[in-house]
N, C-alpha and C positions, 0 to 999 in steps of 0.2 A: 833489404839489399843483400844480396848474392854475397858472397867470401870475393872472389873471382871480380866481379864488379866495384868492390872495396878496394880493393887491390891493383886495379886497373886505374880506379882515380887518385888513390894516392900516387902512383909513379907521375900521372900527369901533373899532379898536383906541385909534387915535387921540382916535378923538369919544367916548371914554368907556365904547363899549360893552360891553366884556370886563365892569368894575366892575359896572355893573347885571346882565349877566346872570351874574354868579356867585354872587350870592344866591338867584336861581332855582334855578342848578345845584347848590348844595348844600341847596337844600330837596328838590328834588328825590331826590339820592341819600340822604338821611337818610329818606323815604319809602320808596326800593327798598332797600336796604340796615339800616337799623334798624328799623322796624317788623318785617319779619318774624325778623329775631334777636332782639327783642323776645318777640313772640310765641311763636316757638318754647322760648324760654328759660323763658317760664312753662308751657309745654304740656308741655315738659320735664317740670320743676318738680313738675307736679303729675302727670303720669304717673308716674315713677321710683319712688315707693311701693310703688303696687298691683302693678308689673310686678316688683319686686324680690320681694313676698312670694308672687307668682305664681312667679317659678323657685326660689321658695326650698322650693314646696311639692312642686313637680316634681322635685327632686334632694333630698328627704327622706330621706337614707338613711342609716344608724346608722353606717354605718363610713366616710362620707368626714367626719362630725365627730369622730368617734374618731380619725385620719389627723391631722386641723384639731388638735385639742385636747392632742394628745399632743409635735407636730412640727411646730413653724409655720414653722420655715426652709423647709419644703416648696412652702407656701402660698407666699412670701415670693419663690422661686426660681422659679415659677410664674409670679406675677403682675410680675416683672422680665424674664422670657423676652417675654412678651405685651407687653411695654411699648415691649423693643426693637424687636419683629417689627413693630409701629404706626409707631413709630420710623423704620425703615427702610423701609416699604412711606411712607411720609411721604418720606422724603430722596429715595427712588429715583424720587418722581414728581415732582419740583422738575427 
């Protein structure tokens, strides 16, 4: 940071400026940042229906719910594998 720029926020700093503009700054970020988690949440929301009964109709097959219905630890050991693999592919990008 510049001497000049130092300088320049501390006067603001002083005269109060910081307080006034952090009510801009967080309307601001609640525009970029909430609304579209917002929207996305509902766009979700109401996608996840039609898209679920859409792969449900494409992988219609007698013997992976004969598998499901008979052995759910399978399912269970499946959907914990997947959860780590998220997990880790999460951790290893931090």
């Amino acid at each position: 940071m510049s001497q000049s720029a130092a300088i320049e926020f501390s006067k603001r700093y002083n005269e109060g400026g910081p307080a006034e503009e952090g009510s801009s700054t967080n309307f601001f970020t609640l525009i970029r940042v909430g609304v579209p988690a917002v929207v996305g949440g509902i766009l979700s929301s109401l996608a996840f229906p039609g898209l679920s009964l859409f792969l449900a109709s494409i992988m219609n097959d007698a013997g992976v719910f004969t598998v499901l219905s008979q052995d759910s630890s399978q399912f269970v050991q499946n959907f914990l594998t997947v959860s780590g693999l998220l997990f880790s592919i999460l951790v290893g990008q931090t």
